[in-house]
Structure formats: C-alpha cells, structure tokens
N, C-alpha and C positions, 0 to 999 in steps of 0.2 A: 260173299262175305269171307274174309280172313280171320281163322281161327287162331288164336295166340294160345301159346300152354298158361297154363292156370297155376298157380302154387301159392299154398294156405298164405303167402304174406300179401297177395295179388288180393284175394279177397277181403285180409282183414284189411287194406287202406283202400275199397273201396272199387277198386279198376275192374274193368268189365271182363266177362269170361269172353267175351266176341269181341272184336272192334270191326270195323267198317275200313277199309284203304281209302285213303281220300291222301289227293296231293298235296305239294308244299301251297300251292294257292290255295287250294279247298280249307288247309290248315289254316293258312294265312286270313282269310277273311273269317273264317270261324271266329279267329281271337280278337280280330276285333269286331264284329257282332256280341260276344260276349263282354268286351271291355265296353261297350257302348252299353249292353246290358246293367253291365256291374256300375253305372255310373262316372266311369273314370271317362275326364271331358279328352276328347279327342279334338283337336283344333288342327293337326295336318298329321297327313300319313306317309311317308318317305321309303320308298324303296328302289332299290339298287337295279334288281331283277326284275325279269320278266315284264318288261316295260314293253314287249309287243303282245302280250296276252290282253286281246281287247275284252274279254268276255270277266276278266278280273278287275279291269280299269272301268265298267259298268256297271259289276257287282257294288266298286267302291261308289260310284258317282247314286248308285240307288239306294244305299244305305246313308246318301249325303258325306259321306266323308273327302275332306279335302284333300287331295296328294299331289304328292308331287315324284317323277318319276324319273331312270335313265333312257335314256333313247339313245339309241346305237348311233353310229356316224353313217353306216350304210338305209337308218330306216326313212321311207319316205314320209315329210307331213307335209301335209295342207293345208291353206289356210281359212280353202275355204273347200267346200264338196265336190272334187273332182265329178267331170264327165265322164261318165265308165261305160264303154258299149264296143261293137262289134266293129274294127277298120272297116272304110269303104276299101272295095274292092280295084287295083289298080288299074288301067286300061290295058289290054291284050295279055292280060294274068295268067300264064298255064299252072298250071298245078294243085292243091284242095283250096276247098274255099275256108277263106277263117273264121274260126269258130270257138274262139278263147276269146273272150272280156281285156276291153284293154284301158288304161287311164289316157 
C-alpha cells in the first residue's frame, strides 16, 4: 500500500489517507465499472492504448461492455484459434530439443 501525505484540505473533500497503486488499466476499468454503476448507458468503449493487454480486453467483454480497440500493425490476429504446440523434431537434428510453444 502506498502512503500519500495527508493535509487538513485532503480530508475535508473527502480523499483517503491511504490509496492503493493500481495502473492506468486497473484505473481505466474501475471508471467504467463505476459509470455502469452510476447508470450512465455505456454503448461502446474506445480506446487507443493497450490494445494487447488481453486480460483488460476481458475485464471489458465480462463486464459486457462493447469496445473497440488499436492493434498495432506488428500484432498477430486470428481468425480463428490457432494451433499452438511443441515443433516436430526435424530428421538427423543435432542440438537441444525444442521446447518453446509455437503458433
């Protein structure tokens, strides 16, 4: 937990003596959890960034929100669920055998 200094106007509007560090996504999905809270109708969500963070693009799809995202020109997509497993091994192969996941 990160401690922030506290000063008498910090408490009269309210702000916490502790906050908690959470990143720009962790931010990011907080506000709208709270805008979906607050009733404000969310119909698509658009962001720029961090369009390979799958685990934020999940957050959204389980909170039902619809987005739409940047994808880099180098990111790979699919269309449909790659094959991902270990190369066969080539015939008269010297060297270690492979053992990294491959599409």
């Amino acid at each position: 937990m990160v401690q922030c200094r506290v000063c008498s106007e910090a408490q009269e509007t309210g702000h916490p003596e502790k906050k908690i560090f959470q990143t720009k996504l962790e931010l990011g999905l907080d506000m709208v959890r709270r805008a979906k809270q607050g009733g404000l109708p969310l119909s698509c969500f658009l962001r720029r960034t961090y369009g390979r963070d799958f685990q934020f693009r999940a957050d959204l799809e389980a909170e039902k929100v619809l987005y739409a995202a940047f994808v880099p020109a180098n990111q790979r997509v699919y269309l449909q669920a790659p094959e991902i497993g270990l190369p066969k091994q080539p015939a008269g192969h010297k060297g270690r055998i492979f053992s990294r996941e491959r599409v």
